[in-house]
C-alpha positions in Angstrom: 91.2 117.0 9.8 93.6 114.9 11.2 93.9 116.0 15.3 96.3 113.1 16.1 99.9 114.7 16.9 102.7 111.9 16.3 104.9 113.6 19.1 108.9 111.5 19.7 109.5 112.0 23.3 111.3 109.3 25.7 109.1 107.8 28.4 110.3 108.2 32.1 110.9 104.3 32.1 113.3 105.0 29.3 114.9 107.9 30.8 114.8 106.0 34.6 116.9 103.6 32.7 119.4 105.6 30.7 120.1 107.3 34.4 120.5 103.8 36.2 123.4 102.6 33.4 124.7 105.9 33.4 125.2 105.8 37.8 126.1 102.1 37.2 129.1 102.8 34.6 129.8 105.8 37.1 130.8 103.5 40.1 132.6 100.8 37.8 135.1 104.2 36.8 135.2 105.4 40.8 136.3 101.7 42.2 138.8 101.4 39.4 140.4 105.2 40.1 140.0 105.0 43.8 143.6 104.1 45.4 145.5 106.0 42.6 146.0 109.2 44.3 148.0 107.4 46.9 150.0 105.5 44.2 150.7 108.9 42.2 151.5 110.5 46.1 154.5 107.3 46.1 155.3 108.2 42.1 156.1 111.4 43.3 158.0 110.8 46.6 160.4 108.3 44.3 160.6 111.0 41.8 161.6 113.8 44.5 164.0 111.8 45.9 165.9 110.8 43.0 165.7 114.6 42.0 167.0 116.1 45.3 169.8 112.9 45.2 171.3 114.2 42.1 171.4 117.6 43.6 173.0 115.9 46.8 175.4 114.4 43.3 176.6 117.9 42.0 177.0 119.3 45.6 179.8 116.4 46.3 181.1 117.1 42.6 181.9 120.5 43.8 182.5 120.7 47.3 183.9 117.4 48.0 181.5 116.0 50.8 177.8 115.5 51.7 176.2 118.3 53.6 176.2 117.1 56.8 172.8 116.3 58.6 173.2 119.6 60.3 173.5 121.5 57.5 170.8 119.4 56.0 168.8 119.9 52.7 168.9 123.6 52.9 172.9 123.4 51.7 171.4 122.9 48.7 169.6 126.0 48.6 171.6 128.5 51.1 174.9 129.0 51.5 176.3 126.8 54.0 179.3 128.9 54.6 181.6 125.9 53.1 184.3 126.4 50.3 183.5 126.6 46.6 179.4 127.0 47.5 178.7 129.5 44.4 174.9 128.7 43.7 172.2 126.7 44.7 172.2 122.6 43.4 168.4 123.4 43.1 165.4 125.2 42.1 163.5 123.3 44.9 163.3 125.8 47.7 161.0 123.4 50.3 161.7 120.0 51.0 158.2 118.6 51.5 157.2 115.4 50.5 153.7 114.6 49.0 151.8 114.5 52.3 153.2 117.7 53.7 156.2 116.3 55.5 160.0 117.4 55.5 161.9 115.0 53.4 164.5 113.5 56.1 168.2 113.7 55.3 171.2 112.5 57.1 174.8 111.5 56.3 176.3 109.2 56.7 173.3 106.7 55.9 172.3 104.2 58.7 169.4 103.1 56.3 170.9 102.8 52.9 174.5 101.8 53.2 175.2 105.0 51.3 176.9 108.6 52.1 173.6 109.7 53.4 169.6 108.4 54.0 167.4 110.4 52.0 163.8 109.6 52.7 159.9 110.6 53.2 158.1 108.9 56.5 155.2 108.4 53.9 151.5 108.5 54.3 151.6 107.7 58.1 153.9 110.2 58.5 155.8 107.9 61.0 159.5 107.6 60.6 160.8 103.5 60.6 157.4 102.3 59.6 156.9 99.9 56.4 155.7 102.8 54.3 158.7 104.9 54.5 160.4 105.6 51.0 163.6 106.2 50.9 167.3 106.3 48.4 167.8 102.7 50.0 165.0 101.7 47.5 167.5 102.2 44.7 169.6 99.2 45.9 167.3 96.5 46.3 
């Protein structure tokens, strides 16, 4: 009788090494993602504020004029108590940018040269810094 079992198994070297590669190829995808979410945050900011400014668009079309910085974003939404208001421009019912802050509206625009400044204070949430993002974007 043959008593010698010919058993496959990997040795712990083997499987020390599979797991090293396997952490090694791990980091490589983390460094490469890391920084996106930001980038995706500004994507989204860009994409809001081109959204609420054709809103800001149809409300002009049919009232004749900006809401005023009083009335702010929320014309859009309420009633404003101004002629020919019939529904709202938008579905959007807060005005928050990616990081959790109001969007900030006024009209006329200091900032853009347009009707009205339409603009997040960004990650830093600090209004005039560098990373604002902002309609004014558009014209450069």
């Amino acid at each position: 009788m043959n008593n010698k079992r010919t058993e496959k198994a990997f040795t712990l070297v083997e499987l020390l090494l599979v797991v090293t590669i396997l952490g090694i190829l791990a980091g490589a995808v983390m460094v490469n993602f890391s920084g996106r979410t930001n980038e995706a945050k500004i994507t989204r900011a860009r994409q809001d504020i081109q959204n609420i400014g054709m809103a800001l668009s149809m409300y002009e079309i049919q009232i004749g004029s900006y809401p005023t910085s009083d009335q702010g974003l929320d014309a859009l939404v309420n009633d404003p108590g101004v002629e020919g208001w019939t529904k709202p421009f938008t579905q959007q019912k807060t005005f928050k940018d990616p990081w959790g802050f109001e969007y900030r509206y006024s009209s006329p625009g200091d900032r853009s040269g347009m009707d009205y400044d339409l603009y997040s204070v960004g990650p830093d949430g600090q209004d005039g810094s560098d990373d604002d993002i902002g309609n004014w974007e558009d014209e450069e």
